[in-house]
N, C-alpha and C positions, 0 to 999 in steps of 0.2 A: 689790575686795571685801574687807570687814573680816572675818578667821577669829577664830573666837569657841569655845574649848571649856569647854563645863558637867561639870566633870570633880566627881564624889560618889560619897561611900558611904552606904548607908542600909540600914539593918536590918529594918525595917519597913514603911517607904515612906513617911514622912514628909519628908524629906529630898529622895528621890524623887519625891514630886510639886511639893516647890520645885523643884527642875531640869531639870524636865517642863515646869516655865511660864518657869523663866529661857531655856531652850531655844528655846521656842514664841514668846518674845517679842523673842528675837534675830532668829530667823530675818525676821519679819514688820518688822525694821528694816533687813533688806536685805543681814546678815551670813550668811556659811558654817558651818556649826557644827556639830561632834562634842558631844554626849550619851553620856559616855564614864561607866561605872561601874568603883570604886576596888575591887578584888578583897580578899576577904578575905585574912586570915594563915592561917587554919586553918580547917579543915573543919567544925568545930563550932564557932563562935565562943562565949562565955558571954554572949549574951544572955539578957532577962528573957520575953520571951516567944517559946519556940521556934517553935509554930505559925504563928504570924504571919511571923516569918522565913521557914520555910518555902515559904509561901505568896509570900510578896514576892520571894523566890530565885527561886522557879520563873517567876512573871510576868515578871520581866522578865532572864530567862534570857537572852534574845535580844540586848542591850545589849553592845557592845561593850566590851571591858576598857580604863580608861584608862591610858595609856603615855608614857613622856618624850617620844615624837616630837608627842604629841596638845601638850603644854608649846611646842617649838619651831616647830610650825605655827602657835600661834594668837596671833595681835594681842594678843586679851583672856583672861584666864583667871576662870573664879568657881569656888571650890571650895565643895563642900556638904560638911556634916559634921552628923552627932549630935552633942550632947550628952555628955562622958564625964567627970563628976566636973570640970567647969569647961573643961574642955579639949577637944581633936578627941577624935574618934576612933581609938583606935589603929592600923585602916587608913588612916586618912588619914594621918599623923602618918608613917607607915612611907613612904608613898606621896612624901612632902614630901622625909625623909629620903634616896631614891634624887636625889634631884636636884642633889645638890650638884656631880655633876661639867660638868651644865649652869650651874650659876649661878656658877660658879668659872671657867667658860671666857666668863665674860660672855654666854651665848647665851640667857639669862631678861630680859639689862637694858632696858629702856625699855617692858617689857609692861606694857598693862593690867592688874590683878589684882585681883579682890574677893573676901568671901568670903559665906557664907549657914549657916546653921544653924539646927537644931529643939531643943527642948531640953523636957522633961515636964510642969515646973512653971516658971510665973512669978518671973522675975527665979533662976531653975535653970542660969545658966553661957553663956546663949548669945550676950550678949555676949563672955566671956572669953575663949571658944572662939576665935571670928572675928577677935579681938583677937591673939589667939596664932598664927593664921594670917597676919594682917596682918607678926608678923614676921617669920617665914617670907619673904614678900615684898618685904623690906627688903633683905633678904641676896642675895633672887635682883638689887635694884636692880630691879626694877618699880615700877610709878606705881599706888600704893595708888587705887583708884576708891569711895568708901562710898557710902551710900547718900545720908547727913545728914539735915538736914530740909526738903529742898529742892522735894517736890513733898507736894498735898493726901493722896494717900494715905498719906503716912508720919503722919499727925496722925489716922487713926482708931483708936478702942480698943485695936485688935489689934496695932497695929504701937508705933509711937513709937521704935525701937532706930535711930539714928543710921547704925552702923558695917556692919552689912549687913540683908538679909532675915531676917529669923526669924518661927518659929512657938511654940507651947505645946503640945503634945500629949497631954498629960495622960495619957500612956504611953498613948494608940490608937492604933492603927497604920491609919496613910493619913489622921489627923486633922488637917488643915490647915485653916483658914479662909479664905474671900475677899478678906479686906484679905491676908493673907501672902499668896498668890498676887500679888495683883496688887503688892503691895513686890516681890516677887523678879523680876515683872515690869519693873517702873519701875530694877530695880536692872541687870538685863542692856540696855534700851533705853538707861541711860546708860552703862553700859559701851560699847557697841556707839560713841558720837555720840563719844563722849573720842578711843578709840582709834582712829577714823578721823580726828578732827580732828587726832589728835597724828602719824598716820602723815601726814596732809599737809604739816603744819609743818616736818618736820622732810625731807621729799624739796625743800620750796622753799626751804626752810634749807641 
């Protein structure tokens, strides 16, 4: 069986409900998988809207914290992220940084990796984000997995971004649309087909 972790941080739960359906759509391709959420740095973070955080904290309270071991269990990795000023978010960014003593000891190399991001407004960074992640998984030697433009859903209004899933949120919190759903969908089902094809290549290898 292919292990597959949806490791994110989300503020709001934008994010969070991308990794609720990348989750949901690995599982139902027949992968193991952790839904693991990226802990904050601080107790008060400086978000824009506190309630909403709030609110999104407490639901999903219950999510386990993602951790290097969730890195070295899994086949495929997809990291979710906000939006921040072009880039991750700086728990995520924090979360990438603990890992170098994984990807220095080679223990990242030959993973699947992709990533997913929400970002406020239209053409607001969340390519660059995912972009910025993407190198991140250079350095671990993973097998970068995007999305491209490879299936019909990537070609509705909402979607078009090549390099992973994303959404517009228009700063509401839990505003995702259907076509992103189903990209972050189509984005973990190819995850899921790469990394078992490449873990067979490589045991007949």
């Amino acid at each position: 069986m292919t292990n597959v972790a949806v490791l994110y941080y989300s503020s709001t739960g934008n994010v969070f409900r991308l990794a609720e359906a990348a989750a949901d759509a690995a599982v139902k391709a027949g992968a193991d998988v952790r839904l693991h959420r990226i802990p904050e740095l601080v107790d008060e973070p400086p978000v824009t809207d506190r309630e909403a955080w709030r609110r999104h904290t407490e639901a999903t309270a219950q999510v386990p914290p993602a951790t290097l071991d969730d890195l070295e269990w899994a086949d495929a990795v997809l990291l979710g992220t906000p939006v921040r000023f072009g880039s991750p978010a700086p728990q995520v960014l924090h979360f990438v940084d603990t890992t170098a003593a994984l990807s220095i000891a080679g223990r990242l190399s030959g993973k699947v990796a992709g990533a997913f991001a929400s970002g406020s407004a239209p053409h607001g960074g969340q390519v660059s984000a995912i972009l910025a992640l993407h190198n991140a998984f250079c350095h671990w030697g993973a097998v970068i997995v995007s999305t491209g433009s490879t299936d019909p859903v990537l070609f509705r209004p909402d979607n078009g971004n090549p390099y992973g899933a994303s959404n517009v949120s228009r700063n509401q919190p839990g505003n995702v649309g259907d076509d992103n759903l189903a990209a972050a969908e189509f984005q973990a089902r190819r995850s899921v087909a790469i990394a078992t094809a490449l873990a067979a290549g490589l045991r007949d290898g």
